[in-house]
C-alpha positions as CSV (number, residue, x, y, z in Angstrom):
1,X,19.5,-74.5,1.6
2,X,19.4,-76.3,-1.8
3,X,21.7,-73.4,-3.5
4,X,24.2,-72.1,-0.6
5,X,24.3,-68.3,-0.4
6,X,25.6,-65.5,1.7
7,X,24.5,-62.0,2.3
8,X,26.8,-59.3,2.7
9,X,26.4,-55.7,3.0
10,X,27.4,-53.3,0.1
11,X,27.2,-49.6,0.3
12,X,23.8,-49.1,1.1
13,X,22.2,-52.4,-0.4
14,X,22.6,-56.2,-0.2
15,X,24.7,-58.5,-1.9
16,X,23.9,-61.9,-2.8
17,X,27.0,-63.9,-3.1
18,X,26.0,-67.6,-4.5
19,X,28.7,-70.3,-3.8
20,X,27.7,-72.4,-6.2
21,X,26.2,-71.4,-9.5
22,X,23.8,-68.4,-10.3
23,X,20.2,-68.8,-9.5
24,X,18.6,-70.8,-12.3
25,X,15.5,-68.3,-13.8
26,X,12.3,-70.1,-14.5
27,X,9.2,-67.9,-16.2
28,X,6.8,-70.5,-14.6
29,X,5.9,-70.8,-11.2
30,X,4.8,-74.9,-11.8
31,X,8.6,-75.6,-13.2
32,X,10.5,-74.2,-10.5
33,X,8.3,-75.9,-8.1
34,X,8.6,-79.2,-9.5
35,X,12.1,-78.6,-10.3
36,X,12.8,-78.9,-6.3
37,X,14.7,-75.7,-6.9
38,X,13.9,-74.0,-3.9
39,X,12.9,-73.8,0.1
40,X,10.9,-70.2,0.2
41,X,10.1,-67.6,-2.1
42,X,8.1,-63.9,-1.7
43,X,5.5,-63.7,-4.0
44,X,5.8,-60.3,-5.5
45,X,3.0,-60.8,-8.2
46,X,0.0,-58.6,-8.5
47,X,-2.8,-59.3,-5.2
48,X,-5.2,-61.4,-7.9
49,X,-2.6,-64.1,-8.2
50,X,-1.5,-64.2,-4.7
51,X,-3.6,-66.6,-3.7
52,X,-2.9,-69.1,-6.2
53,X,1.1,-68.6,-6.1
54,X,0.5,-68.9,-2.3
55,X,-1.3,-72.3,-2.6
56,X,0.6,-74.0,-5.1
57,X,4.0,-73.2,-3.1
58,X,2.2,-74.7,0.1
59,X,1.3,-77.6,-1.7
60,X,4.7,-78.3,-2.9
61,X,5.7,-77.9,1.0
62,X,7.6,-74.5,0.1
63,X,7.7,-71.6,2.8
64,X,6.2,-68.2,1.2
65,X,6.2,-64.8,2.7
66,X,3.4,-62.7,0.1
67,X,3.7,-58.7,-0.4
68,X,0.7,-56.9,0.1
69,X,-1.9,-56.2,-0.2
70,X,-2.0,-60.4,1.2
71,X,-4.7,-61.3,-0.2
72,X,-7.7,-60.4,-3.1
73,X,-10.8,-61.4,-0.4
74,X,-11.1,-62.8,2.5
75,X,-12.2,-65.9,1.3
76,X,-8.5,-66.3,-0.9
77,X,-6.8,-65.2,2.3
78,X,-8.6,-68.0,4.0
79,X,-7.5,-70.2,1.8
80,X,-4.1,-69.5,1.6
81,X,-3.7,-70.3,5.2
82,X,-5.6,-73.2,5.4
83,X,-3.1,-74.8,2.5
84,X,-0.4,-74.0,4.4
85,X,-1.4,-75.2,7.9
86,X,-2.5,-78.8,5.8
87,X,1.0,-78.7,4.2
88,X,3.1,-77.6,7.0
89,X,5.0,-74.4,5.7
90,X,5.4,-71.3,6.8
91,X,3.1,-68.8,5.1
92,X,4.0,-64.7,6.2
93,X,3.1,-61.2,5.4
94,X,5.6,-59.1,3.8
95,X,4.9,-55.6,6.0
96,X,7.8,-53.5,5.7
97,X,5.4,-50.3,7.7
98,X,5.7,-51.6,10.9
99,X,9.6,-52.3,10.6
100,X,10.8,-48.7,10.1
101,X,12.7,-46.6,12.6
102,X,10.1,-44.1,13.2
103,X,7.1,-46.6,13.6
104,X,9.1,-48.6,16.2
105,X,9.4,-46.0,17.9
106,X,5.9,-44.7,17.8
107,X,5.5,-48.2,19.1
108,X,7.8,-47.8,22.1
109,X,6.6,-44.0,22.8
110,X,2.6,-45.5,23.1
111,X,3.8,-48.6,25.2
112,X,6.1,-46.6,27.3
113,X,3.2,-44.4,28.2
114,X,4.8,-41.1,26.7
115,X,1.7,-39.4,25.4
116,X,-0.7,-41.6,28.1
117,X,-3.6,-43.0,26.6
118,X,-3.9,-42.9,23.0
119,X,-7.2,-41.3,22.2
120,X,-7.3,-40.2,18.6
121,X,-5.2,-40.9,15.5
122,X,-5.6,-38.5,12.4
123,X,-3.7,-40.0,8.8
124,X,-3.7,-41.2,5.5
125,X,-2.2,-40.5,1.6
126,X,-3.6,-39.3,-1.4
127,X,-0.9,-40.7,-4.2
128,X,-0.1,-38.2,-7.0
129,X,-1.6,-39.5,-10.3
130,X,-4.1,-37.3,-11.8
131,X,-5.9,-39.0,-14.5
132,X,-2.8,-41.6,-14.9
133,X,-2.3,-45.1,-14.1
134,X,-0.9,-45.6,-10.7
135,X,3.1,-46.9,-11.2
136,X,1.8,-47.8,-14.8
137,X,0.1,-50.5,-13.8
138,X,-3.5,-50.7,-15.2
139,X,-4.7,-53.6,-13.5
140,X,-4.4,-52.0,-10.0
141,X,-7.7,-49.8,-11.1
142,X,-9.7,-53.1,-12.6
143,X,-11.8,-54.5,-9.2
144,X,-11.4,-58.1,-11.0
145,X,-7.4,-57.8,-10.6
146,X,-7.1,-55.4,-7.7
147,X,-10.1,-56.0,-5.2
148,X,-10.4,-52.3,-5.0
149,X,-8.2,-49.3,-5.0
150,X,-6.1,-47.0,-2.3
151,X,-8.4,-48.4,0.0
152,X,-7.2,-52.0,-0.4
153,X,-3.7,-51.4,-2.1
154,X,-2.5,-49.0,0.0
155,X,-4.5,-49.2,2.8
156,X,-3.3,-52.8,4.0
157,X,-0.1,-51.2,5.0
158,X,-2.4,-49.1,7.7
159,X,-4.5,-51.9,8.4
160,X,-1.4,-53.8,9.6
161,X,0.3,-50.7,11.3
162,X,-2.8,-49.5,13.0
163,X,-2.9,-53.0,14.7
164,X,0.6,-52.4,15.3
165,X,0.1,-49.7,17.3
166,X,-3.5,-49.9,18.8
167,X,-4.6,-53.3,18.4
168,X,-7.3,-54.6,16.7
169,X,-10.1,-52.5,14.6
170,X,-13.8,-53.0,15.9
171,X,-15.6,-50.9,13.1
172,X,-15.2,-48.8,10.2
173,X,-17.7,-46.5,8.4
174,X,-16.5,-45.9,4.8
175,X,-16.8,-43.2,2.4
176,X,-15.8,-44.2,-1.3
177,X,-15.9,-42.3,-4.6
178,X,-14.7,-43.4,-8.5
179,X,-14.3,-40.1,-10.4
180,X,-12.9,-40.9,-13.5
181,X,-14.2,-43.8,-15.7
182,X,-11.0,-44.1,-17.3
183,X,-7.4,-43.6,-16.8
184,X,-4.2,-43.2,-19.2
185,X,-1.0,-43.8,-19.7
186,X,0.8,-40.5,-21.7
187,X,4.2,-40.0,-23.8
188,X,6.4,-37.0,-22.7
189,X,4.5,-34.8,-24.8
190,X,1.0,-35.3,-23.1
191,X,-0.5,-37.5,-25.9
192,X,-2.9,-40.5,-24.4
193,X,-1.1,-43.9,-25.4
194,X,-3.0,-46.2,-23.5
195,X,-6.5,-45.7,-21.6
196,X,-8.0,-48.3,-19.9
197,X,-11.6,-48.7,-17.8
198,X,-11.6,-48.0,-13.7
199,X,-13.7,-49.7,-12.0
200,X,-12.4,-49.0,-8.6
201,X,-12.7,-46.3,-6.1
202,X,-10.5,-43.1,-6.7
203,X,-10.4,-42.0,-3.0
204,X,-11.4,-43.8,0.4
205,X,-12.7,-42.0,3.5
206,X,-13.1,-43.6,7.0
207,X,-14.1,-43.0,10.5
208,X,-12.2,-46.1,12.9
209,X,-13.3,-47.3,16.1
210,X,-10.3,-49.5,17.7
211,X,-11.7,-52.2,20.3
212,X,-9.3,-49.7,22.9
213,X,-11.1,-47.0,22.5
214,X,-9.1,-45.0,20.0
215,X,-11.1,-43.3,17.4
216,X,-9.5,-42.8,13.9
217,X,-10.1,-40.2,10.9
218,X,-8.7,-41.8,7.4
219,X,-8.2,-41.2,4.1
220,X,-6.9,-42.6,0.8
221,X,-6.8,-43.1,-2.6
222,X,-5.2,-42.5,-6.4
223,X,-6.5,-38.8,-7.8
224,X,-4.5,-35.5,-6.2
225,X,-2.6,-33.4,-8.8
226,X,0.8,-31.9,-8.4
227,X,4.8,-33.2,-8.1
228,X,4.4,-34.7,-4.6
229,X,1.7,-36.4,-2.9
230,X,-0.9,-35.4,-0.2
231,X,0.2,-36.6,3.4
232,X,-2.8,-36.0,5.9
233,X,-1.8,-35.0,8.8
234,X,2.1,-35.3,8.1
235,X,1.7,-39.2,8.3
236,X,-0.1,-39.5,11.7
237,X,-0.8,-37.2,14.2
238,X,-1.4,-39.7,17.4
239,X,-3.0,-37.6,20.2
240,X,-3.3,-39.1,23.6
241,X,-3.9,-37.5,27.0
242,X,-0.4,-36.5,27.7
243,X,1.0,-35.2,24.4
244,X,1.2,-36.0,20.8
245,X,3.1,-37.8,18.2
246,X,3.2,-35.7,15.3
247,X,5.1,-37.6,12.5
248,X,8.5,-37.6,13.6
249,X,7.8,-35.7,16.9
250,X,6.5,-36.1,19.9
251,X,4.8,-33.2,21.9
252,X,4.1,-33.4,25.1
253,X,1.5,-31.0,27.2
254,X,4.3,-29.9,29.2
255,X,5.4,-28.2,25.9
256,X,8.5,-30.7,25.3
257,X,9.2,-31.3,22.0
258,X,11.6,-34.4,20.7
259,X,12.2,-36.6,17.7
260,X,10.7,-39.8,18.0
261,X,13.7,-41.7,16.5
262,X,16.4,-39.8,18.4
263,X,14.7,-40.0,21.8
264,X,14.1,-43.5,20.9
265,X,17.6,-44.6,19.8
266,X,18.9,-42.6,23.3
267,X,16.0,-44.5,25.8
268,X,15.2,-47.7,24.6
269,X,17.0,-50.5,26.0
270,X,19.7,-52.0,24.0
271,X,18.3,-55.7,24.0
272,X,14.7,-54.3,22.1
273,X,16.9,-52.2,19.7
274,X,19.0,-55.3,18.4
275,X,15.9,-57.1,18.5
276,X,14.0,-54.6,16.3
277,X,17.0,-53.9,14.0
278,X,19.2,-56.9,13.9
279,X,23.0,-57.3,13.0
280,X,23.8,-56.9,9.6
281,X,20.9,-54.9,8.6
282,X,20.5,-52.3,10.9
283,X,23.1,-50.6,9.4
284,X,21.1,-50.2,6.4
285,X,17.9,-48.8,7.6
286,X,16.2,-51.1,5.2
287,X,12.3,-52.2,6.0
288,X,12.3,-54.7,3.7
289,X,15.5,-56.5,4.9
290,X,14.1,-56.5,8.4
291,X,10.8,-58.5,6.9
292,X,13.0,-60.8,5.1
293,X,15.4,-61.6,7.6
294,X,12.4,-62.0,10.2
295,X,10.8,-64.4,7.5
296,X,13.8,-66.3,7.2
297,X,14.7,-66.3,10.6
298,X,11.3,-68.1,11.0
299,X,12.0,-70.9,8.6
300,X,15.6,-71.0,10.6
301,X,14.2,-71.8,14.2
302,X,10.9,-73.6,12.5
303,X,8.9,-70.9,14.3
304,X,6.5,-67.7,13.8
305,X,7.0,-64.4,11.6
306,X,6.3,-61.6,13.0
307,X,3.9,-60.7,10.6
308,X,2.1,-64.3,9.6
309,X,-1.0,-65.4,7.1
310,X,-3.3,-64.7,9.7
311,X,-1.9,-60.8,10.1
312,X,-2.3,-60.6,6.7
313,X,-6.1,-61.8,6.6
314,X,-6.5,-59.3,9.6
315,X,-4.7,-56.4,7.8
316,X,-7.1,-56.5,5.0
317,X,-10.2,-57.7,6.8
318,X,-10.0,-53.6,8.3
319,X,-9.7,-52.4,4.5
320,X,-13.0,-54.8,3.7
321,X,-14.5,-53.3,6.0
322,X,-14.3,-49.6,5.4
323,X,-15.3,-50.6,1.6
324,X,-17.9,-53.2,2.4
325,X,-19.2,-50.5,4.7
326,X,-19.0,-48.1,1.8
327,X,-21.4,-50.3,-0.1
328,X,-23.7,-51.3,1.7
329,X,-24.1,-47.6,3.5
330,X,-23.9,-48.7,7.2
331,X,-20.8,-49.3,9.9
332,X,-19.4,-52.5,9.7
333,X,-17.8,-54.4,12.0
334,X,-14.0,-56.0,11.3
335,X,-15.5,-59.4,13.0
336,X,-18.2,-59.2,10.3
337,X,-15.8,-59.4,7.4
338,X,-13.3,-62.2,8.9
339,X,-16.4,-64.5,9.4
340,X,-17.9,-63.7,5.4
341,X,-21.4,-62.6,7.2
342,X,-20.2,-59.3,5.2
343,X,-19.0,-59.7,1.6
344,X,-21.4,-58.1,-0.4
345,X,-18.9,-56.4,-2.4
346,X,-16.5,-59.3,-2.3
347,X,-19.0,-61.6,-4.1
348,X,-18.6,-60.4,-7.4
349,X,-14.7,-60.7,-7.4
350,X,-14.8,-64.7,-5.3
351,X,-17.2,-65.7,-7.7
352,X,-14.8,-64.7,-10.3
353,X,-11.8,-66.8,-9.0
354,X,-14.1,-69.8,-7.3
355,X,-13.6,-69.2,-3.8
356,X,-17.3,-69.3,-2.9
């Protein structure tokens, strides 16, 4: 590495310990790139400038592993990927989902033939904004900056998990609905400070068809009331035809009743566990050090993330779907998005960026 580090675990965190001297800080992407400063980065911008921070890295033959949602279209995803196939780096897909303890084990339970055949998963999450902008961030509810709303920003993490767990998406039908025109940003004693346009969906509905024959209910999106938010279905209920996984438990028809995490950490063999949750960081628990370690582990052994560019195109080709099938009011097949032969509602927003 250009700047030496090490990583060391403190209380329930990381710790960066440089050798050398403290990371420089650049404010543009162009100077630290042509500065030779660095081997990889994540991109942790907002999705409409992911594929240009993706490209430009790839072009200056640095590694980057890009947060989701991964992409703005399809067409930018494409692109990302083929710049970093022509430039030979390492392009990956920051998913944390998939990486915590009680999706693992989900994982294990359906592969181990627990609950039998998967037949039907139930889930989704209604975030807790009202009228307000989600994590003050306006430009997540402008289509030009975001692509679309819950059912792109937050549904990429299901898109990934669900092909996680089931394999791959054959078709969505999508429901979507805007219900406020604009949204706000309030002082503590209610007064509107800022309001800007939404041009994005405020909730996302969709029935799934999964190439294995699971069927899927879903929804998503930006507008429930109240202090917490609205879990469907207490995260996913997975029903197959010899019990259940409900959240954190598993149910079986013989009336058993375990959790998921506990029965895993007990059964699983030893090898899959350190694989899954590797020396130092499964002490911490963390997601996101399990993405970055696999990332870097990648760059290490000059092979494969778990979670690479093309996961990331696949991840939110199942979120186009739903919404291109939303818009044009008929099912839509996830093939149909991957190839472009569906991008209706894409156009406007590649147009935008010139990635027709």
């Amino acid at each position: 590495m250009k700047r030496a580090c090490l990583w060391d675990i403190f209380g329930k965190g990381l710790r960066l310990i440089f050798q050398e001297v403290r990371p420089k800080v650049y404010t543009n992407l162009d100077d630290m790139l042509s500065d030779n400063a660095v081997d990889a980065v994540d991109i942790c911008t907002p999705v409409f400038l992911h594929h240009q921070n993706a490209i430009l890295c790839a072009k200056a033959g640095v590694h980057a592993t890009v947060e989701k949602p991964f992409a703005i279209t399809i067409k930018a995803a494409k692109k990302m990927i083929e710049a970093s196939e022509n430039n030979g780096t390492i392009l990956g897909l920051s998913e944390n989902q998939r990486r915590t303890e009680d999706n693992r084990a989900t994982k294990w339970l359906i592969d181990g033939g627990y609950i039998g055949t998967p037949e039907i998963l139930l889930t989704g999450y209604i975030a807790h904004i009202g009228d307000a902008f989600i994590k003050d961030t306006p430009w997540r509810h402008a289509k030009l900056k975001a692509g679309a709303g819950g059912a792109l920003d937050l549904g990429s993490h299901y898109g990934d998990l669900w092909r996680y767990l089931f394999g791959e998406v054959e078709e969505a039908t999508g429901a979507m609905k805007r219900f406020k025109d604009f949204r706000v940003e309030r002082d503590k004693g209610g007064s509107i400070i800022r309001k800007g346009e939404n041009t994005v969906e405020d909730v996302a509905l969709a029935l799934l068809k999964f190439e294995n024959g699971v069927v899927g209910q879903y929804c998503t999106g930006f507008d429930a009331p109240g202090e917490g938010g609205y879990v469907v279905q207490e995260k996913n209920w997975i029903i197959g035809s010899k019990g259940c996984i409900k959240g954190n438990v598993m149910i079986l028809n013989d009336g058993t009743r375990v959790s998921i995490v506990e029965f895993f950490k007990e059964k699983a063999d030893n090898n899959l566990r350190e694989k899954l949750f590797p020396y130092p960081y499964k002490e911490l628990e963390d997601s996101f050090a399990f993405e970055l370690n696999d990332f870097v582990d990648a760059i290490t052994n000059k092979g494969r993330p778990e979670t690479d560019g093309y996961d990331g195109l696949k991840s939110i080709a199942i979120c186009y779907a739903i919404i291109e099938s939303a818009f044009i009011n008929r099912p839509v097949k996830v093939k149909e998005v991957e190839s472009g032969e569906v991008d209706a509602y894409q156009r406007e927003i590649d147009e935008y960026y010139n990635l027709t």
